[in-house]
C-alpha positions in Angstrom: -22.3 6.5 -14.3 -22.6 3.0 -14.3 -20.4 1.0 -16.0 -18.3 -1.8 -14.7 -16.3 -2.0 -18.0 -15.0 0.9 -18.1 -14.2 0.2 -14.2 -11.5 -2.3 -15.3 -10.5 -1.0 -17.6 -9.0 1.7 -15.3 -7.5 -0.9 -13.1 -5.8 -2.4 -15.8 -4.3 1.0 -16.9 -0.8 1.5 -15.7 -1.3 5.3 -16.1 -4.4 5.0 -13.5 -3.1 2.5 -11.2 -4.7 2.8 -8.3 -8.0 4.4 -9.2 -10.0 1.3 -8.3 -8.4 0.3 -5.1 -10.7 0.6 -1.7 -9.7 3.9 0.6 -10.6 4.1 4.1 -13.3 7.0 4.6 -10.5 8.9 6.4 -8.1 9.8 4.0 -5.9 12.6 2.6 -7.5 15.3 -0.1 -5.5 13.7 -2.8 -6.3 10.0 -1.9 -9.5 11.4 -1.8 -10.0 12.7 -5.2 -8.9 8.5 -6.6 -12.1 7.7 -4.8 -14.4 10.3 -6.4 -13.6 9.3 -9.9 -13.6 5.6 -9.0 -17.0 6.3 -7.6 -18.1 8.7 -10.8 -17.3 5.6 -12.8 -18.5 2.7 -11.3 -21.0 3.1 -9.0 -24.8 4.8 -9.3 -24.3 8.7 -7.8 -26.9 10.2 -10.3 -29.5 12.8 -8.9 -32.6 10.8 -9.1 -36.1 11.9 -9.8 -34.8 15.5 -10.9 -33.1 16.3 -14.2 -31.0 19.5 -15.0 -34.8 20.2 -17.0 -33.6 20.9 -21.0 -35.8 18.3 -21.9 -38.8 21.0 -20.7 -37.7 23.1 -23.5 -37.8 22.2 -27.3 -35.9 24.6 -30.4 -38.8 25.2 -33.1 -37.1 24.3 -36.1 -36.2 27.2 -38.4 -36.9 25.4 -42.0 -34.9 28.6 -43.8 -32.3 29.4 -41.6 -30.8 31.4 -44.6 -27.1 30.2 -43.4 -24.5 28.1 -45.0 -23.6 25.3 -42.3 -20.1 26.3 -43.3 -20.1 29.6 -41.6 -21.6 28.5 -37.9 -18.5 29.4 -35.8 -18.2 28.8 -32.1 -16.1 31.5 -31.3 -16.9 33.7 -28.5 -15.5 35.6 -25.6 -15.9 35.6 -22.3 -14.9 38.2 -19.2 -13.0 40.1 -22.3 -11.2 37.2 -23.7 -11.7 35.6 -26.9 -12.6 32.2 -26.8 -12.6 29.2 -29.9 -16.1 27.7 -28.1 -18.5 28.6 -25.7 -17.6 24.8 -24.3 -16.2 24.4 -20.7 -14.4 21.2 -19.0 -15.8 21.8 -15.6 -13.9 21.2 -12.6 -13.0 17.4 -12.3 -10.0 16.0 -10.5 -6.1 16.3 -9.6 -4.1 15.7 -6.6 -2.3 12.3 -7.2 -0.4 10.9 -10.1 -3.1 8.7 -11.5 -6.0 12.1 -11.2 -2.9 14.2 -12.8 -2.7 12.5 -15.8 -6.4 12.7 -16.3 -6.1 16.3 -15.8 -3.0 16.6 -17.9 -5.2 15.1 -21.1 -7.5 17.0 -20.8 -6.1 19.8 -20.8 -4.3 18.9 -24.1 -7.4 18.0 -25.8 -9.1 21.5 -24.8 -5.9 23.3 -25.6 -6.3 21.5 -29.2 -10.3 22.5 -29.3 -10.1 25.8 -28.0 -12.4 24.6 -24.8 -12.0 25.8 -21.6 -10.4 24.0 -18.5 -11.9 23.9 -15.0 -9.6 22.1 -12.8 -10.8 20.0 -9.6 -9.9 22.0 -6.2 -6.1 22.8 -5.7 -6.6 22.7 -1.9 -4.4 19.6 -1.9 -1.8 21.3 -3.8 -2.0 24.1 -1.6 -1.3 21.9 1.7 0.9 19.7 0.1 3.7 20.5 -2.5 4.7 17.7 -4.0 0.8 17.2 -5.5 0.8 20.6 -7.6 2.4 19.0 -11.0 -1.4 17.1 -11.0 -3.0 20.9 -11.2 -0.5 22.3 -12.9 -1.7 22.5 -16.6 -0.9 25.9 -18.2 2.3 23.7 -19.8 -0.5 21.7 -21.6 -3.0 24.4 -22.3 -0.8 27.5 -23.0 -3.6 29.6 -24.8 -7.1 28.2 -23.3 -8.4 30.0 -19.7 -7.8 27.6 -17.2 -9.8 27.8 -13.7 -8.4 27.1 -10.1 -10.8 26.0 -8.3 -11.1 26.0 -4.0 -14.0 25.0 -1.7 -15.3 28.8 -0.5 -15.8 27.0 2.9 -12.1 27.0 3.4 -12.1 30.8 3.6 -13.3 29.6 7.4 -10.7 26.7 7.8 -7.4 29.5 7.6 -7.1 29.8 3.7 -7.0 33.6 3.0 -5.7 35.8 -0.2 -2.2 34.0 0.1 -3.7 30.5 -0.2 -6.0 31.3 -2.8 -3.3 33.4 -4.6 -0.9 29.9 -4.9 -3.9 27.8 -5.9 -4.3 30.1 -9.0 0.0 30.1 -9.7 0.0 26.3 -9.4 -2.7 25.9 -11.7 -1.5 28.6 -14.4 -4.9 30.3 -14.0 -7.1 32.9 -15.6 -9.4 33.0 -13.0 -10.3 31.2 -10.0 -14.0 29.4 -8.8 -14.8 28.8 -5.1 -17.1 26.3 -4.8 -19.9 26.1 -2.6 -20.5 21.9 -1.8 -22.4 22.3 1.8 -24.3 19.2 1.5 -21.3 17.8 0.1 -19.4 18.5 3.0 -22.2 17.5 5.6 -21.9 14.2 4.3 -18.3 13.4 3.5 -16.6 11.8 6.6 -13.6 14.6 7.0 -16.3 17.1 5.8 -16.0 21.0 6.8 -19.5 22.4 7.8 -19.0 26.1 8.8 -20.7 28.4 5.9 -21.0 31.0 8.2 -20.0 34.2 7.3 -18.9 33.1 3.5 -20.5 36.1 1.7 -18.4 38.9 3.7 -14.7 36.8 2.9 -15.7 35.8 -0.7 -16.7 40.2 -1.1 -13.0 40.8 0.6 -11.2 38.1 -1.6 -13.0 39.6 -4.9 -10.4 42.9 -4.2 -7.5 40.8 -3.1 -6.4 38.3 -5.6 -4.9 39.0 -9.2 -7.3 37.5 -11.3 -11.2 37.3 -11.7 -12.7 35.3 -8.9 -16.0 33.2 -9.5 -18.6 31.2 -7.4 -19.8 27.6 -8.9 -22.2 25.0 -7.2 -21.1 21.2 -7.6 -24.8 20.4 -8.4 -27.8 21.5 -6.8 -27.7 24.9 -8.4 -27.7 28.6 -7.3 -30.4 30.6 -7.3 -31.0 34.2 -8.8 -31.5 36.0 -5.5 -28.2 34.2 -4.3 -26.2 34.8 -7.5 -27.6 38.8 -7.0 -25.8 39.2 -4.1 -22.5 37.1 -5.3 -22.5 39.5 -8.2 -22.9 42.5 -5.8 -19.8 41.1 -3.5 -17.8 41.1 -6.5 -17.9 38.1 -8.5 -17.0 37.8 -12.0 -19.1 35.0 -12.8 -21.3 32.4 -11.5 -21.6 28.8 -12.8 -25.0 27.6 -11.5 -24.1 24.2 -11.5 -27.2 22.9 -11.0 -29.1 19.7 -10.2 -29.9 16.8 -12.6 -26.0 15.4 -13.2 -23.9 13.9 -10.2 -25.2 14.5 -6.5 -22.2 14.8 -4.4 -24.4 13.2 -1.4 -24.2 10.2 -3.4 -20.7 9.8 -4.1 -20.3 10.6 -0.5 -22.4 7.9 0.9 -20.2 5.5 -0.4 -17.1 6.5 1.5 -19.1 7.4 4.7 -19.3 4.4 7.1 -21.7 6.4 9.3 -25.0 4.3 9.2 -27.0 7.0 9.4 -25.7 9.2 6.7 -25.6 6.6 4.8 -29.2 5.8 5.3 -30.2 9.5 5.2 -28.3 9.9 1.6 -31.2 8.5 -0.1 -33.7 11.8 1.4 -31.6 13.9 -0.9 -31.3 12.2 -4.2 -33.6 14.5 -5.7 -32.3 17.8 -3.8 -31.8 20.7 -5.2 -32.7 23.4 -8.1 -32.2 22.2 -12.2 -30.2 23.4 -14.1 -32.2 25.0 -16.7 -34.7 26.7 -14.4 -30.9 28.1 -12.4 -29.2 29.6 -16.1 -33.4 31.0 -16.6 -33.5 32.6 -13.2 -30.0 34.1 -12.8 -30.2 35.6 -16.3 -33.7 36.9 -15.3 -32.4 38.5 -12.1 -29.3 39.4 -13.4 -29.2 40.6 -17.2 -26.0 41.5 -16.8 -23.9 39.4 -15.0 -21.8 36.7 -16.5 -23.2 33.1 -16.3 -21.5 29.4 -16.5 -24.5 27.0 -17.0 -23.3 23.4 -16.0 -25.0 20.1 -14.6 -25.9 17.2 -16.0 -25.1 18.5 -19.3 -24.6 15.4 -21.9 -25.0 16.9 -25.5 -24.4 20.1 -27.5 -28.1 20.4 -28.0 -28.1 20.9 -24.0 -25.2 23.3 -24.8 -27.4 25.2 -27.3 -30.4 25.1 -24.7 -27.9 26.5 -21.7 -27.0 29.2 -23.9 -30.1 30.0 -25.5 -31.6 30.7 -21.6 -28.7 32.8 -21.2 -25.3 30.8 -20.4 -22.4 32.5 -21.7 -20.2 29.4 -21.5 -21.9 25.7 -20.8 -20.0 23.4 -18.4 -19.5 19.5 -19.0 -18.5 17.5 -16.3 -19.2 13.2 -15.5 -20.0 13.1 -19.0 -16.4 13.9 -20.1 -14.8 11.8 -17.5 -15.1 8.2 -18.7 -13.5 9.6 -22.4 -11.0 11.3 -20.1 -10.1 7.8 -18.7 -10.1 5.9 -21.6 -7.6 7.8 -24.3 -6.8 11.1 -25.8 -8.8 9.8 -28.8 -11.6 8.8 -27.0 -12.0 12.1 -25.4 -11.1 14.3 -28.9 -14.2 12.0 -30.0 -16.4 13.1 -27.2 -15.5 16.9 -27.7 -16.4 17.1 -31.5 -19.2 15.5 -31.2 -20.5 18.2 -28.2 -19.2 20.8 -30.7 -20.9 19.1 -34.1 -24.6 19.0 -32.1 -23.7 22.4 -30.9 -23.3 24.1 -34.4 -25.9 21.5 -35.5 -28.3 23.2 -33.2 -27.4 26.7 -34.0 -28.2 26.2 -37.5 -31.3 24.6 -36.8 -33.1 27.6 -35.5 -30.8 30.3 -37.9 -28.0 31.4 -35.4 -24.7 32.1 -36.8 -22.5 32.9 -33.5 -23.1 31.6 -30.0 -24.5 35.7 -28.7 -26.8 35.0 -31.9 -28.1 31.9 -30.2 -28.6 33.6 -26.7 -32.0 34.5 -26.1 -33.4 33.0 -29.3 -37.1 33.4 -29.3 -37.1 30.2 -31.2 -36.5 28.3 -27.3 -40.4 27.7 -26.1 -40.8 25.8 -22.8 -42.9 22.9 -23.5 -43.1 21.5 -19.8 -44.8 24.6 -17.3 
């Protein structure tokens, strides 16, 4: 996300102070998290020569939907619980005061929509106290599920069932997402490598905490034959999160003063699996597991498309964030709009509720 406008304006916000100033590549998880938005924001980090691959598929047009526009409804549920949309806020941000209150509105405007909220991962609240008001959103979004979110690579850096148990009570959360980010990691200077071993502890944490526990990408997807055996350890859910939207390699290369990394960023721009063929192939593998799709998602008619390969819930992330930034209003803006191309869609090829939508013959795949 390009756009040196919106840059300034965040360094002329009081309430992100801060966002825009330099870090040095060592820096705390918190401090960290400043320099990941001001990166999302003003510097180039998308995935380049890959898309998340919904413009592959086209809807064909139902002429006589036989449905007044009036009574396409969003509402859904999702692992049991009734939900207002099938819309999620993926994980983001949090750990300072300037992420917090980015966190803080949107969780408001999703409370007010009926979306629901991912937050970024609590692992700094969790080491540090005085950083848990910035995840700490159930006062803003009393009715909406709200995810915790940890890396599942510190399951092999001495977070266990306790750790993970405090991320989910600062947060307020319905369920919590590990995240799996190993090229992330490779490539961020205080970055934690060992995935060794991950599948066993996920399978062990699945029976230990009190609420459901799922497994999400940060953008280069999983794959059915991976999300098979997440499912089989245990998981509630898996959001594929898959290529086509922000590459974490990217955002990393600018914080990472190693030369070569630096110069070895640019092999992986166009790493990983998109985010249509992920949603396709987990569904395939896995009729009856529960799926987030997410990834470079930008419009409700890549909503429509998510859901329509089998998504329960679609995930927007970057595309959020700059609304998030700028005002409440702004980002209630962004959100109806997602929501009017959503319903738009839906009654467009005669589907009244979102399971109506899911596995719509009226999807073709244009692109082989």
């Amino acid at each position: 996300m390009r756009d040196t406008e919106q840059g300034n304006k965040i360094h002329n916000d009081k309430d992100f102070q801060g966002v825009n100033e330099h870090l040095l590549p060592e820096v705390p998880t918190g401090e960290r998290k400043i320099e990941h938005v001001r990166l999302c924001l003003s510097e180039d980090v998308n995935a380049q020569g890959i898309t998340a691959g919904f413009e592959s598929y086209r809807f064909r047009h139902a002429a006589l939907p036989e449905l007044d526009f009036a009574d396409i409804h969003l509402d859904t549920q999702f692992l049991g619980q009734d939900l207002r949309t099938p819309l999620l806020i993926s994980s983001m941000t949090g750990g300072s005061e300037a992420t917090g209150k980015i966190n803080e509105r949107l969780a408001s405007v999703a409370e007010a929509r009926g979306w629901s909220l991912g937050v970024g991962s609590v692992r700094a609240a969790v080491e540090k106290e005085e950083l848990a008001a910035s995840f700490s959103m159930r006062k803003f979004a009393p009715t909406i599920p709200i995810i915790a979110n940890l890396g599942a690579v510190q399951l092999n850096y001495g977070f266990g069932r306790e750790a993970c148990q405090r991320a989910v009570n600062i947060a307020g959360a319905s369920m919590l997402v590990l995240h799996l980010n190993g090229l992330q990691e490779i490539f961020q200077p205080e970055g934690n490598t060992n995935f060794s071993g991950l599948l066993r502890k996920i399978e062990l944490l699945c029976r230990e905490v009190s609420v459901p526990v799922g497994i999400k990408e940060v953008g280069w997807g999983i794959d059915g034959e991976t999300a098979a055996k997440l499912y089989e350890a245990g998981v509630s859910f898996v959001d594929v999160a898959g290529a086509g939207g922000t590459s974490w390699v990217q955002v990393e290369k600018f914080r990472n003063a190693d030369k070569v990394k630096r110069a070895a960023a640019e092999a992986f721009v166009d790493w990983g699996i998109s985010t249509a063929e992920c949603i396709s192939e987990v569904r395939q593998m896995n009729p009856k597991g529960t799926i987030i799709g997410s990834g470079g998602l930008t419009s409700g008619v890549d909503a429509a498309k998510a859901i329509a390969l089998g998504a329960d819930l679609a995930g927007f992330g970057r595309s959020l964030l700059e609304a998030a930034v700028h005002s409440e209003e702004a980002l209630h803006s962004r959100l109806a709009q997602v929501e009017f191309e959503l319903r738009t869609a839906m009654f467009g090829v005669g589907a009244a509720r979102p399971f109506d939508l899911q596995g719509t013959p009226r999807l073709i795949k244009t692109i082989k």
